[in-house]
DSSP file (Angstrom, degrees, kcal/mol; ACC not computed):
  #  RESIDUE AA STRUCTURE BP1 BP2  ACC     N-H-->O    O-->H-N    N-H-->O    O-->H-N    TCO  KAPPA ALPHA  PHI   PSI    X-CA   Y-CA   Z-CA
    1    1 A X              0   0    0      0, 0.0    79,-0.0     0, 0.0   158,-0.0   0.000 360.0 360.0 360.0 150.0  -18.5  -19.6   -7.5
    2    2 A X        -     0   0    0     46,-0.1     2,-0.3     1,-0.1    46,-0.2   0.190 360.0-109.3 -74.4 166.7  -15.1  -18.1   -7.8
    3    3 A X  E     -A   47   0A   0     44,-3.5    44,-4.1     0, 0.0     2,-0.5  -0.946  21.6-148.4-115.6 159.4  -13.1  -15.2   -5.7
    4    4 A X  E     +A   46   0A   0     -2,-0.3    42,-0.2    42,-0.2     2,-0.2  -0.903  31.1 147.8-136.9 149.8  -12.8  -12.6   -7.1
    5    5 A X        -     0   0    0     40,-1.5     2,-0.4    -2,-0.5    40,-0.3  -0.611  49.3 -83.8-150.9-175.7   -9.2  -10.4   -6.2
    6    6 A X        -     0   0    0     38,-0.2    38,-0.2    -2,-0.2     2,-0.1  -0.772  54.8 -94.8-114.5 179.1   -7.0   -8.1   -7.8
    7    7 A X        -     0   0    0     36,-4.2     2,-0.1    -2,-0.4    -1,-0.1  -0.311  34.2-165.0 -78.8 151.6   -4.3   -9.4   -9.9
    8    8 A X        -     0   0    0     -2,-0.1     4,-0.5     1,-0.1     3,-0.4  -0.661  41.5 -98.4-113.6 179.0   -0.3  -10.1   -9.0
    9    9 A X  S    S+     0   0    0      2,-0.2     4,-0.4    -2,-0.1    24,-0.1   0.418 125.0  59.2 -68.9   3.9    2.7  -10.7  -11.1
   10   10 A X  S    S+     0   0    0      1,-0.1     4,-0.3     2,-0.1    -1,-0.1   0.546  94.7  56.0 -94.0 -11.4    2.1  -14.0  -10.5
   11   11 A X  S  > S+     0   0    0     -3,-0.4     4,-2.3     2,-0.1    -2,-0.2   0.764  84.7  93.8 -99.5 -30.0   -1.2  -14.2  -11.8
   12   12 A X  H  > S+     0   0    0     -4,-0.5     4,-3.0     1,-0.2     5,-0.1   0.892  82.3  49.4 -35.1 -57.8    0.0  -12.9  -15.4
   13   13 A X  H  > S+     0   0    0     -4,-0.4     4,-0.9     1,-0.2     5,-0.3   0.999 108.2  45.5 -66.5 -46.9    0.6  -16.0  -17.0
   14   14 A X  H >> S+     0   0    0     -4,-0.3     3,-2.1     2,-0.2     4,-1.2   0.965 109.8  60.4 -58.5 -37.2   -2.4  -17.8  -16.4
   15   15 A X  H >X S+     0   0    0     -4,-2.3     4,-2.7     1,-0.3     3,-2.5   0.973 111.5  46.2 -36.6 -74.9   -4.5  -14.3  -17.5
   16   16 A X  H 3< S+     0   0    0     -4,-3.0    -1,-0.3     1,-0.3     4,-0.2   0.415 104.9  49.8 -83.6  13.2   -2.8  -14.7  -20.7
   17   17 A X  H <X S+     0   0    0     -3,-2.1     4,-1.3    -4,-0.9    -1,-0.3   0.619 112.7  52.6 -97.7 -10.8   -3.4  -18.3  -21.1
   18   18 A X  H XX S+     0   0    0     -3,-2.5     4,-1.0    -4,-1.2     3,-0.6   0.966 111.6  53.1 -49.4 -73.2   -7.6  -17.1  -20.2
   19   19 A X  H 3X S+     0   0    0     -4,-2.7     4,-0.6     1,-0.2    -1,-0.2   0.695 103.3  50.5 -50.7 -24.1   -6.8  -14.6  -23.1
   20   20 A X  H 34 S+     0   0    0     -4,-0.2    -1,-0.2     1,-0.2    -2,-0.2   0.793 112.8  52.8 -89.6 -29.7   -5.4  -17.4  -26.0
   21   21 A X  H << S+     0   0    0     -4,-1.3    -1,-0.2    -3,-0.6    -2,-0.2   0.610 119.3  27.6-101.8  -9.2   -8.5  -19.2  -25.4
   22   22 A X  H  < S+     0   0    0     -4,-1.0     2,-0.4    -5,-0.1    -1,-0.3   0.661 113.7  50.2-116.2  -0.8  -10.8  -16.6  -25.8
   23   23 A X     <  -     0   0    0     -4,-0.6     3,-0.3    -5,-0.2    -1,-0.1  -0.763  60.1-143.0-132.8 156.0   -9.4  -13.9  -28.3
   24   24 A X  S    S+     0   0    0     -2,-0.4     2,-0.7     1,-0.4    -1,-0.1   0.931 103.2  29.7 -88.8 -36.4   -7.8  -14.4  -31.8
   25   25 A X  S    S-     0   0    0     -6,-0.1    -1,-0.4     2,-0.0     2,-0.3  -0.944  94.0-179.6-130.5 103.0   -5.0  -11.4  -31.3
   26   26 A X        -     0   0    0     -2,-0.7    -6,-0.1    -3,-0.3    -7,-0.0  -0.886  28.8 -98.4-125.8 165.2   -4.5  -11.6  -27.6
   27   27 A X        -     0   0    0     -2,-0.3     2,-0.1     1,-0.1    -4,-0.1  -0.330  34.9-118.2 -81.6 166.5   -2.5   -9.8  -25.4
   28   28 A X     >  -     0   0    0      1,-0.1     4,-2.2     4,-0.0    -1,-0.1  -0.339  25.0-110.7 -80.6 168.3    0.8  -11.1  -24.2
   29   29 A X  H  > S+     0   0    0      1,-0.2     4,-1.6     2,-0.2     5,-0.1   0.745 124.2  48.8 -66.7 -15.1    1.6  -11.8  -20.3
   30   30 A X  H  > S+     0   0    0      2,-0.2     4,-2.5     3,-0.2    -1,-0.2   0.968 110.3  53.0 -65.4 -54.4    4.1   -8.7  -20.3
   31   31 A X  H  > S+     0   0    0      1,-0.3     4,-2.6     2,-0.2     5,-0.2   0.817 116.0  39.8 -52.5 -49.7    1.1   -6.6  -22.0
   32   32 A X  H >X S+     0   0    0     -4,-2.2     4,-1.6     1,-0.2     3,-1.5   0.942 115.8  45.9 -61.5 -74.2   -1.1   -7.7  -19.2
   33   33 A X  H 3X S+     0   0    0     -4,-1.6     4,-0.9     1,-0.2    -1,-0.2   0.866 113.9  59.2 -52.5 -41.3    1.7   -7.4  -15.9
   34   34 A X  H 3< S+     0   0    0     -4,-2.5     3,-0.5     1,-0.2    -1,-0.2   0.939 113.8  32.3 -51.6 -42.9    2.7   -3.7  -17.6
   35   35 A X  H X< S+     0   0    0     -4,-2.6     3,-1.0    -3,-1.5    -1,-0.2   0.804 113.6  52.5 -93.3 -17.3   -0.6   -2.4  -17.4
   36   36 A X  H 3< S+     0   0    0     -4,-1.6    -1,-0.3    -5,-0.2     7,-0.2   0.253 103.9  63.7 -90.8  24.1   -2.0   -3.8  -14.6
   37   37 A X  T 3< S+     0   0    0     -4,-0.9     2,-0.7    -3,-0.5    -1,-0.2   0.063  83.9 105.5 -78.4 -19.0    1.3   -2.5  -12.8
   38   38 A X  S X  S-     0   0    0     -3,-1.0     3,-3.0    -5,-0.2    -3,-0.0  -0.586  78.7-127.6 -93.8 138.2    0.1    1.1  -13.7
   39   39 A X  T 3  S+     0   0    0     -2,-0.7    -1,-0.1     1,-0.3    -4,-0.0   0.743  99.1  53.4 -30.8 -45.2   -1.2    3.0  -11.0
   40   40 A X  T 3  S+     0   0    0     19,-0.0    20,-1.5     2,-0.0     2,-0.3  -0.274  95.5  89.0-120.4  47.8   -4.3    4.0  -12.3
   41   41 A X  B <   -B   59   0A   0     -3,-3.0    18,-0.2    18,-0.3     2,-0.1  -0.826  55.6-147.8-122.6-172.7   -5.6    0.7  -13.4
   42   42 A X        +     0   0    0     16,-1.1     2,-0.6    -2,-0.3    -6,-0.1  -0.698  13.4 174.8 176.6  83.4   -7.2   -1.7  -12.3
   43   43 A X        -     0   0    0     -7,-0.2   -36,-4.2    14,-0.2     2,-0.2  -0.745  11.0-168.6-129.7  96.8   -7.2   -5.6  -13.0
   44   44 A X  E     - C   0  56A   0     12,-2.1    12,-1.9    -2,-0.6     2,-0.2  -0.757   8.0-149.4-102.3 154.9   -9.4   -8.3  -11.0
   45   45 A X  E     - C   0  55A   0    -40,-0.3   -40,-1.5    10,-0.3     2,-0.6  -0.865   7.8-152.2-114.8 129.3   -9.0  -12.5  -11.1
   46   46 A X  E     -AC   4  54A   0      8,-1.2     7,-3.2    -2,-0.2     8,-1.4  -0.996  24.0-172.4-127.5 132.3  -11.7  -14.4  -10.7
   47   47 A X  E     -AC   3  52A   0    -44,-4.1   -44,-3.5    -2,-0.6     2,-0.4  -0.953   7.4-176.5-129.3 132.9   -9.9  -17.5   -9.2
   48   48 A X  E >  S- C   0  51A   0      3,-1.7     3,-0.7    -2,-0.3   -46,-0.1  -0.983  73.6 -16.8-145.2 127.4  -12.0  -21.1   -8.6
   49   49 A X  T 3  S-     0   0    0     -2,-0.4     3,-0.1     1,-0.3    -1,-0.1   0.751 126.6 -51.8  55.2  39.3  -10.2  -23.9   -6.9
   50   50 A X  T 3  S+     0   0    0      1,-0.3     2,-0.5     0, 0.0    -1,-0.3   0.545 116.2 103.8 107.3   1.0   -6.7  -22.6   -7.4
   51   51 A X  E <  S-C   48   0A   0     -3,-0.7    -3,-1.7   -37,-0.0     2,-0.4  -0.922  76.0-123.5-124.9 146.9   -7.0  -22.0  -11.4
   52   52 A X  E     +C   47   0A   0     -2,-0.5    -5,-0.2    -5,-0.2     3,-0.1  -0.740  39.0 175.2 -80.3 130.9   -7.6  -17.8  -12.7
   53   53 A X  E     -     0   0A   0     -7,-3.2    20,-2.4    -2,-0.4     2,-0.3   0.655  60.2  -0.2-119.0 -30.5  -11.1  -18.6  -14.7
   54   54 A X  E     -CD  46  72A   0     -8,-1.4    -8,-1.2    18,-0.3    -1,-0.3  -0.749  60.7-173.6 102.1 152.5  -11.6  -15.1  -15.5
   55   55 A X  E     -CD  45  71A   0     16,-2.0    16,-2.3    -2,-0.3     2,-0.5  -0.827   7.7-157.0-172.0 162.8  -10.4  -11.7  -15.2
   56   56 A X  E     -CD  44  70A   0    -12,-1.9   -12,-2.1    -2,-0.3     2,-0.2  -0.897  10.6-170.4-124.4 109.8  -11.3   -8.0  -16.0
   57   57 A X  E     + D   0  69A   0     12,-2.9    11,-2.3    -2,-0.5    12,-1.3  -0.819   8.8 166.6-124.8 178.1   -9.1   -4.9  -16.5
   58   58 A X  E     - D   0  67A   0      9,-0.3   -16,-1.1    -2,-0.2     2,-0.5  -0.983  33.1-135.6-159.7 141.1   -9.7   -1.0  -16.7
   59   59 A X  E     -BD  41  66A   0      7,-3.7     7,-2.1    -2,-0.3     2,-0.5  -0.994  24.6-158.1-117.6 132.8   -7.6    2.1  -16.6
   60   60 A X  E     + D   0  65A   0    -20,-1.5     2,-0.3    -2,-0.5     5,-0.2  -0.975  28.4 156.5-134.2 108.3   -9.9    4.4  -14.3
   61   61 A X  E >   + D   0  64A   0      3,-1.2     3,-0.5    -2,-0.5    -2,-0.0  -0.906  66.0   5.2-134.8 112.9   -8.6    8.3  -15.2
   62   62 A X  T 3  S-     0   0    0     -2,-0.3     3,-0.1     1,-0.2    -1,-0.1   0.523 132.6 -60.0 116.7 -14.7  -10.5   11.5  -14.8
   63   63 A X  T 3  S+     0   0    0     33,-0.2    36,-5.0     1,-0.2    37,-1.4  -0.039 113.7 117.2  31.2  -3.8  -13.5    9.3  -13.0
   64   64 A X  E <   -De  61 100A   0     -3,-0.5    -3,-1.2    35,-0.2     2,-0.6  -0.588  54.2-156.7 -64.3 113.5  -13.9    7.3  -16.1
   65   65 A X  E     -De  60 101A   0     35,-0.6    37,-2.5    -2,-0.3     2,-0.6  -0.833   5.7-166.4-114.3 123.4  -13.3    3.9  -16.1
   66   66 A X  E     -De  59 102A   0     -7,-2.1    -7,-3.7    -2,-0.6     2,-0.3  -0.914  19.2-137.6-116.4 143.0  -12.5    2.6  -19.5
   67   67 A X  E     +D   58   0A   0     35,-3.6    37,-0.4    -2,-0.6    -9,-0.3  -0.608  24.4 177.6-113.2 130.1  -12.6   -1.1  -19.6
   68   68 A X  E     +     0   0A   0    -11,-2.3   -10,-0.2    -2,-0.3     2,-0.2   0.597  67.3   8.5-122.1 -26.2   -9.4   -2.5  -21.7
   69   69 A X  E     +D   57   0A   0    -12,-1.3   -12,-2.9     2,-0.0     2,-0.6  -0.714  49.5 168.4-142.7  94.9  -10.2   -6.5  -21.2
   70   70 A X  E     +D   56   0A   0    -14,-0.2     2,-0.2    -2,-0.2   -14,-0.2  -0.973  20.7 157.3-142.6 150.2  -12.8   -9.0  -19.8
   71   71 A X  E     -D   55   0A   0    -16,-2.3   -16,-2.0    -2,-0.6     2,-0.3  -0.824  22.0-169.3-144.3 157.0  -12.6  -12.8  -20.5
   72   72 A X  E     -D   54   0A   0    -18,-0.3   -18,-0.3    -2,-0.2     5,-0.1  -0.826  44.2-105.8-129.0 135.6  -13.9  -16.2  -18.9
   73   73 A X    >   -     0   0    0    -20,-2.4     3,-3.4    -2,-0.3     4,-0.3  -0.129  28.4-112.3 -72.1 169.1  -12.4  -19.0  -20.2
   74   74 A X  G >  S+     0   0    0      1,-0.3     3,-1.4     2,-0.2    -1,-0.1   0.938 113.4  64.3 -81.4 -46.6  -14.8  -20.9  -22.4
   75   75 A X  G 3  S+     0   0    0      1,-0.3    -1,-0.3     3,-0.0    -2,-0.1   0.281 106.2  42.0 -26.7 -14.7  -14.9  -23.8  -19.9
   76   76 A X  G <  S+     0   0    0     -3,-3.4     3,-0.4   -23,-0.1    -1,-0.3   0.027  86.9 139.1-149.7  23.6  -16.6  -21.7  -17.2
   77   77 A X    <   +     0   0    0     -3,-1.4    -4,-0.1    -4,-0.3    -3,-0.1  -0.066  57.7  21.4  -2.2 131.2  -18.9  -20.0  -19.3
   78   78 A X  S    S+     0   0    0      1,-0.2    -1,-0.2     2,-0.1    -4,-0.0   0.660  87.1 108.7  78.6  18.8  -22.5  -19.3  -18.5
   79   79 A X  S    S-     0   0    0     -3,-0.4    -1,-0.2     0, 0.0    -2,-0.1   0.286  96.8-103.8-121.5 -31.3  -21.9  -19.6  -14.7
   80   80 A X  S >> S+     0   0    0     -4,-0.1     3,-4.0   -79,-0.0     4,-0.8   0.256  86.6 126.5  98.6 -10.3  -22.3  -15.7  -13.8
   81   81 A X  H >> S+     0   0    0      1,-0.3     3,-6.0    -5,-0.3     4,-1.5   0.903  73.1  54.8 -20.3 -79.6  -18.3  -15.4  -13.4
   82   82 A X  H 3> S+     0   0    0      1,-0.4     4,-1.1     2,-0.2    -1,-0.3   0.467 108.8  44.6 -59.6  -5.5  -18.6  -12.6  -15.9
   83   83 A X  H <> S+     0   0    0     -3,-4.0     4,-1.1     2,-0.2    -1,-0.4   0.366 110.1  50.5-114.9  16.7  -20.9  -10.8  -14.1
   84   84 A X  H <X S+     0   0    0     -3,-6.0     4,-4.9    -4,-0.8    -2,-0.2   0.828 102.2  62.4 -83.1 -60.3  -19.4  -11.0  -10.8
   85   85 A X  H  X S+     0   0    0     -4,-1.5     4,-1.8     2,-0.2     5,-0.4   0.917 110.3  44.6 -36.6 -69.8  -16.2   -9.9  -12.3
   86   86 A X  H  X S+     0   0    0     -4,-1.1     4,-2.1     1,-0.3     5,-0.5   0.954 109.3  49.3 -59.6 -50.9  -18.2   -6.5  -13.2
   87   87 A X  H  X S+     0   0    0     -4,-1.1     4,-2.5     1,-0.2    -1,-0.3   0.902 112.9  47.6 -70.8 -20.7  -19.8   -5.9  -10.4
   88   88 A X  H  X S+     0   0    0     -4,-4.9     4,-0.5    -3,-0.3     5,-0.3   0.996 114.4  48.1 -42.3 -71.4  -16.4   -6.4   -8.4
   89   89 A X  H  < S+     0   0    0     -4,-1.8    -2,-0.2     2,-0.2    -1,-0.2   0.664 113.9  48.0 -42.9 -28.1  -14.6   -4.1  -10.9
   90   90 A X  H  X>S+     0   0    0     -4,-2.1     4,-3.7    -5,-0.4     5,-0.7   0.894 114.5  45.6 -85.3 -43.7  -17.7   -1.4  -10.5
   91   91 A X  H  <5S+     0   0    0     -4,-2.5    -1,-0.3    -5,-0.5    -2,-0.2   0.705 121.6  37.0 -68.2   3.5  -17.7   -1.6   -6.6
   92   92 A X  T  <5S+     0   0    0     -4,-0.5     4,-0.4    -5,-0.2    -1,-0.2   0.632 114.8  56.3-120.4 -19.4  -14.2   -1.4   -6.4
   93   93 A X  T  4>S+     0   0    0     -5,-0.3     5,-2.9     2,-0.2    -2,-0.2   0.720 106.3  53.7 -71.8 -30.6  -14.1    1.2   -9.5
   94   94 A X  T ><5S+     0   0    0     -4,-3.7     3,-1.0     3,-0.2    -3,-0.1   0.827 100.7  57.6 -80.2 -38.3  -16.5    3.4   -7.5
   95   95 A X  T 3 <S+     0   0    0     -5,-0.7    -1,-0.2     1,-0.2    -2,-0.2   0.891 104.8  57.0 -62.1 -30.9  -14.0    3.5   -4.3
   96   96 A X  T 3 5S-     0   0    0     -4,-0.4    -1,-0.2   -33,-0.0   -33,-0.2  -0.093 133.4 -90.6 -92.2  25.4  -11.4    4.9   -6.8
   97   97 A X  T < 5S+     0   0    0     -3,-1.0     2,-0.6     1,-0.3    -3,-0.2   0.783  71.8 162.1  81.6  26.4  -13.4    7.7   -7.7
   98   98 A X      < +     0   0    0     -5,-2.9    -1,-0.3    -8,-0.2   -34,-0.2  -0.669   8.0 155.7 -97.5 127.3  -15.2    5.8  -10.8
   99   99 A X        +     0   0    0    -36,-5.0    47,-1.3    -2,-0.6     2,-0.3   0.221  69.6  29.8-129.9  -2.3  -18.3    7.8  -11.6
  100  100 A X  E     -e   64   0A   0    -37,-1.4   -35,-0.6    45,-0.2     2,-0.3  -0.936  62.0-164.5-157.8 159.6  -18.6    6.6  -15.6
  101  101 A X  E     +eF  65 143A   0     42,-1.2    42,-2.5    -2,-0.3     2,-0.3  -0.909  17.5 174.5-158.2 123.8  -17.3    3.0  -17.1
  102  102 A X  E     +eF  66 142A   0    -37,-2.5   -35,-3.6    -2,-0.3     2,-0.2  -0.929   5.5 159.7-127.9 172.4  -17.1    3.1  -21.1
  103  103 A X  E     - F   0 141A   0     38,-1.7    38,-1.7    -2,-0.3     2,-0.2  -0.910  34.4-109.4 179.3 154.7  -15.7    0.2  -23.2
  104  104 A X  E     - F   0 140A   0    -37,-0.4     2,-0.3    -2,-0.2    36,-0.2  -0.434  31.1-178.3 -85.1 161.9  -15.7   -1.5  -27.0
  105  105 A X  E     - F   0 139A   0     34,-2.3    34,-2.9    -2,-0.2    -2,-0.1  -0.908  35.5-106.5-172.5 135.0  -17.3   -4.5  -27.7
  106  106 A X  E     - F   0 138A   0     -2,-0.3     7,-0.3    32,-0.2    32,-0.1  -0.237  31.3-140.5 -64.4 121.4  -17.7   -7.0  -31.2
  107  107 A X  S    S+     0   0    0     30,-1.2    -1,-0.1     1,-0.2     3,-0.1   0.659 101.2  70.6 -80.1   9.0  -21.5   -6.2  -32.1
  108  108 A X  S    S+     0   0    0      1,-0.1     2,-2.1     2,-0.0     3,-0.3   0.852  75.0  76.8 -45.4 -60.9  -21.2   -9.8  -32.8
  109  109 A X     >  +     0   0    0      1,-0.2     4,-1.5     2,-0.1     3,-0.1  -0.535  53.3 172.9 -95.6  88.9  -20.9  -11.0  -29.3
  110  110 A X  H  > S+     0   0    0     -2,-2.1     4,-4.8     2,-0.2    -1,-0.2   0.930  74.4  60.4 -84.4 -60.7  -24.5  -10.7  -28.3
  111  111 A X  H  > S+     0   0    0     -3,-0.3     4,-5.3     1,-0.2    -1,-0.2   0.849 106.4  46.4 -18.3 -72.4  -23.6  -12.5  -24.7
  112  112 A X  H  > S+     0   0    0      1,-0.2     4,-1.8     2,-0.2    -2,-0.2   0.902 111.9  51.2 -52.9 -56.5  -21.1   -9.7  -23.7
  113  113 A X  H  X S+     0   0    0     -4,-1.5     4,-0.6    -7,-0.3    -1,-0.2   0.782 102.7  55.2 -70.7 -27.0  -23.4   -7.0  -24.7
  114  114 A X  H >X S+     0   0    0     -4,-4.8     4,-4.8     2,-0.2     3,-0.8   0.911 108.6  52.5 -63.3 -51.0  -26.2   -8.3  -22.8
  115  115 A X  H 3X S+     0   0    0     -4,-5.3     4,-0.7     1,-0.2    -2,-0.2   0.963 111.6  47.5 -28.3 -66.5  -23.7   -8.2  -19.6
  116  116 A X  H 3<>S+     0   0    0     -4,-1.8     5,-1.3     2,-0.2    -1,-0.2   0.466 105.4  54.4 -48.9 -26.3  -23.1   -4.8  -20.3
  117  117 A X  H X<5S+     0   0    0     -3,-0.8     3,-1.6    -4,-0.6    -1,-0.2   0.748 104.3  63.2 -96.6 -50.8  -26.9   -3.8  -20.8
  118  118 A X  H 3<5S+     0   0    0     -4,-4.8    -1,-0.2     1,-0.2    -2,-0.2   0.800 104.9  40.5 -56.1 -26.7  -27.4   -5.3  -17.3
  119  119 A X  T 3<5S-     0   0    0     -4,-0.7    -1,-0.2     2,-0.1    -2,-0.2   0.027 128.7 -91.7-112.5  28.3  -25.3   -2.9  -15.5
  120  120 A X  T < 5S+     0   0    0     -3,-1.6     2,-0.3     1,-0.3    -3,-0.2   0.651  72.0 145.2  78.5  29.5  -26.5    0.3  -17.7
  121  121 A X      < -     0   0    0     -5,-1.3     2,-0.3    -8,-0.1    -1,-0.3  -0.758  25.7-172.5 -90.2 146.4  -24.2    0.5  -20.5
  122  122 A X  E     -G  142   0A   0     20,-1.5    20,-1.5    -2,-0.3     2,-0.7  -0.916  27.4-105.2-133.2 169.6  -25.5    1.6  -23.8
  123  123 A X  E     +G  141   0A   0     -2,-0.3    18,-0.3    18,-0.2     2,-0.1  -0.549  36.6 161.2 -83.9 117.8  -24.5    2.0  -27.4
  124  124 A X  E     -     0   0A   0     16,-2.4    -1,-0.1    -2,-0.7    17,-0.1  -0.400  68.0 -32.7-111.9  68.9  -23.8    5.5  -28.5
  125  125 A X  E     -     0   0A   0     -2,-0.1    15,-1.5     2,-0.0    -1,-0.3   0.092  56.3-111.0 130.8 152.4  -21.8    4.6  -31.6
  126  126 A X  E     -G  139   0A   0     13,-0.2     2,-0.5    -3,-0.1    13,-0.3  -0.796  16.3-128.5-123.5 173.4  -19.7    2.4  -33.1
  127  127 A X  E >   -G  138   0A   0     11,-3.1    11,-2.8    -2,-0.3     3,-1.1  -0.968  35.9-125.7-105.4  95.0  -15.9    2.4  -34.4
  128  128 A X  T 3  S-     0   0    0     -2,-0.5     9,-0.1     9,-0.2     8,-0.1  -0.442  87.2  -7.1 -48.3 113.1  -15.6    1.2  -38.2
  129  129 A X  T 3  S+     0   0    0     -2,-0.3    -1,-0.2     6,-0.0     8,-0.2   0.529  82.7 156.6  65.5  37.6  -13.4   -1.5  -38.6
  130  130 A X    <   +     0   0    0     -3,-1.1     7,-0.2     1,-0.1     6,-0.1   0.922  52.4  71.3 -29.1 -94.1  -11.9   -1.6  -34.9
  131  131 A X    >>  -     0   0    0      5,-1.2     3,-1.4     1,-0.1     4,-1.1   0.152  64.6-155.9 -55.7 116.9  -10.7   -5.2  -34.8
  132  132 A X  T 34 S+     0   0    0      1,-0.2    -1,-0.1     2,-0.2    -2,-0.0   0.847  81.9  59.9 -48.3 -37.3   -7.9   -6.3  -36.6
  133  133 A X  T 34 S+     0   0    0      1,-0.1    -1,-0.2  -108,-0.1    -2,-0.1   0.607 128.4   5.1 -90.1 -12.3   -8.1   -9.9  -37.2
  134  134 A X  T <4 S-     0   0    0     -3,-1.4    -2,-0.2     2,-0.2     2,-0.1   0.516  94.3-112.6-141.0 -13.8  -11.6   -9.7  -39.3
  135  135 A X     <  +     0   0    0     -4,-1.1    -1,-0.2     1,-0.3    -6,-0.0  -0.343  55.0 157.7 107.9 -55.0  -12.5   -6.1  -39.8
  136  136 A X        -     0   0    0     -7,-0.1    -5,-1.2    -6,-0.1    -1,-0.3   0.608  45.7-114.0 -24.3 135.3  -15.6   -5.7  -37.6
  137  137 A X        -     0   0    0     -8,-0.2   -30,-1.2    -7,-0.2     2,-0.4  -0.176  29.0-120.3 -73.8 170.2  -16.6   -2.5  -36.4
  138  138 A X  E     -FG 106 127A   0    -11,-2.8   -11,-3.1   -32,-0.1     2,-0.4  -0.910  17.7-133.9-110.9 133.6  -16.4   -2.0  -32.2
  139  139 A X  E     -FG 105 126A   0    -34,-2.9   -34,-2.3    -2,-0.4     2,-0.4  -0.732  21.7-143.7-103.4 129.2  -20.0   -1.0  -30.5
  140  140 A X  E     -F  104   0A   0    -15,-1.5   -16,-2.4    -2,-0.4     2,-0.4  -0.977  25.0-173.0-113.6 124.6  -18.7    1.9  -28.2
  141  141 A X  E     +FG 103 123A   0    -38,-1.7   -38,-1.7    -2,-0.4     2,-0.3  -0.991   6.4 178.5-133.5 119.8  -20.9    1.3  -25.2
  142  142 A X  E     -FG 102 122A   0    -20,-1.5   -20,-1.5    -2,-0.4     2,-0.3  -0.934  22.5-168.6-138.0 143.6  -20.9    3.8  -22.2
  143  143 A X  E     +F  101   0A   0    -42,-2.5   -42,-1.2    -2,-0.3     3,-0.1  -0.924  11.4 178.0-136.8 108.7  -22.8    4.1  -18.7
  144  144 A X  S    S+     0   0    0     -2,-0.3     2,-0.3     1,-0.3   -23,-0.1   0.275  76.0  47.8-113.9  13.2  -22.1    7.6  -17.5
  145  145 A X  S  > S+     0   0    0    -25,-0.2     4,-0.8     2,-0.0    -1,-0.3  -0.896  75.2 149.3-144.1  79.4  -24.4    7.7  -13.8
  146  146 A X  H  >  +     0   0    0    -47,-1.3     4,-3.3    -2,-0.3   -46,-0.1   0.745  66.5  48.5 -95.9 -14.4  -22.8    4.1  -13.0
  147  147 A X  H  > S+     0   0    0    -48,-0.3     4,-2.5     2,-0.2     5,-0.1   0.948 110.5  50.9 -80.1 -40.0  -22.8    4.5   -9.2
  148  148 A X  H  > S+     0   0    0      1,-0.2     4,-1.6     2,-0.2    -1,-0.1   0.996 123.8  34.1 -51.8 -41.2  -26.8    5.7   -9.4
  149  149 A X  H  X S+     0   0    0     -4,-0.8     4,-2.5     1,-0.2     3,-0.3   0.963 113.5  55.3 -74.7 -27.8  -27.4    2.2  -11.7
  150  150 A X  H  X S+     0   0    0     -4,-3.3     4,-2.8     1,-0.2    -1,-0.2   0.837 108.6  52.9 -84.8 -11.5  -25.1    0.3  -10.0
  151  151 A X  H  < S+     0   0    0     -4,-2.5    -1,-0.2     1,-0.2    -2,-0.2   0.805 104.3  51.2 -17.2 -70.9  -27.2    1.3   -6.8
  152  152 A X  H  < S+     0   0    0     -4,-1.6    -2,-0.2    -3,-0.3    -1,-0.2   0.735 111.1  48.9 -84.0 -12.0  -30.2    0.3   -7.9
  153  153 A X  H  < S-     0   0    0     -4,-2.5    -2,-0.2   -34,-0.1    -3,-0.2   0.947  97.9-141.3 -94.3 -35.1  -28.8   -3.5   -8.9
  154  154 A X     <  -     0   0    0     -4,-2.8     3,-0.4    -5,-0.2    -3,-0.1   0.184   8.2-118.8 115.8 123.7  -27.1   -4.0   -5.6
  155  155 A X  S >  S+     0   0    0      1,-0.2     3,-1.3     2,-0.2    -1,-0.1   0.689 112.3  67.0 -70.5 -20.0  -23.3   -5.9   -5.2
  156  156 A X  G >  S+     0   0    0      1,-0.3     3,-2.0     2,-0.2    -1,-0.2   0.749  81.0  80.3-101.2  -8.5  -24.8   -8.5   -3.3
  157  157 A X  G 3  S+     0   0    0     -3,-0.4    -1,-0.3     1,-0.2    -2,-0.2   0.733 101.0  47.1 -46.0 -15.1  -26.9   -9.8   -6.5
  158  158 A X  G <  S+     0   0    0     -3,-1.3     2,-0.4    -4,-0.1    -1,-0.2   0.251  90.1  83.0-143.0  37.5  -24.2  -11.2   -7.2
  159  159 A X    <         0   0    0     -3,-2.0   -75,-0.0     1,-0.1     0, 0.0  -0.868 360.0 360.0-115.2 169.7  -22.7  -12.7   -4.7
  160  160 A X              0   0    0     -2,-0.4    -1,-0.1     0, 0.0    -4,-0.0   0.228 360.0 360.0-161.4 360.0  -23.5  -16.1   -3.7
């Protein structure tokens, strides 16, 4: 199983090579080092044997944490990475005054939404024709009592 950290400038490139291999318009290694350079974000690695496998970022404003990226590279798939990476992000979101976590998501991408579902996000609406590269609307998905759910599932489910 991975560790799971916050991100460096050093970590940038390998995030964005995470990102070519999962996204069709992905961001670049500046995009990534700019924002996760801003104060009030927040940008975890999940690192196994020396390689970034993962990562998650978030801009957390207001008590809100609005989730801007999460990837595992297609190679390390199906492992629980991706749910470590949230619950990392939540316990660490919750120290920074994170009471709410919203974020878009392809109603395609059945996987992700099931993550999401586990840690008490739900759909209130979607965004018509959100994504650029095919047109598909964005499932706007929000959990707005995340410290009461994230309570009941307990950070240390998911460690191992």
């Amino acid at each position: 199983m991975p560790t799971i950290r916050e991100m460096t400038p050093q970590d940038a490139a390998a995030v964005e090579e995470v990102e070519i291999k999962c996204f069709s318009v992905p961001w670049s290694r500046e995009s990534f080092w700019r924002e996760a350079a801003e104060s009030n974000t927040l940008y975890l690695v999940a690192e196994e044997e020396g390689k970034i496998v993962g990562y998650i970022g978030a801009w957390i404003l207001s008590g809100e944490g609005q989730v801007t990226n999460v990837a595992v590279h297609p190679s390390f798939r199906r492992r629980g990475i991706g749910e470590k990476l949230f619950a990392e992000f939540i316990a660490c979101g919750i120290k920074r005054g994170m009471t709410a976590v919203t974020l878009e998501v392809r109603p395609s991408n059945k996987a992700a939404i099931a993550l999401y579902e586990k840690f008490g996000l739900k759909s209130v609406g979607r965004r018509k024709g959100y994504y650029i590269d095919n047109g598909e609307d964005a499932e706007i998905m929000w959990n707005t009592k995340i410290t009461e759910t994230f309570g009941g599932i307990g950070r240390k489910n998911f460690e191992q």
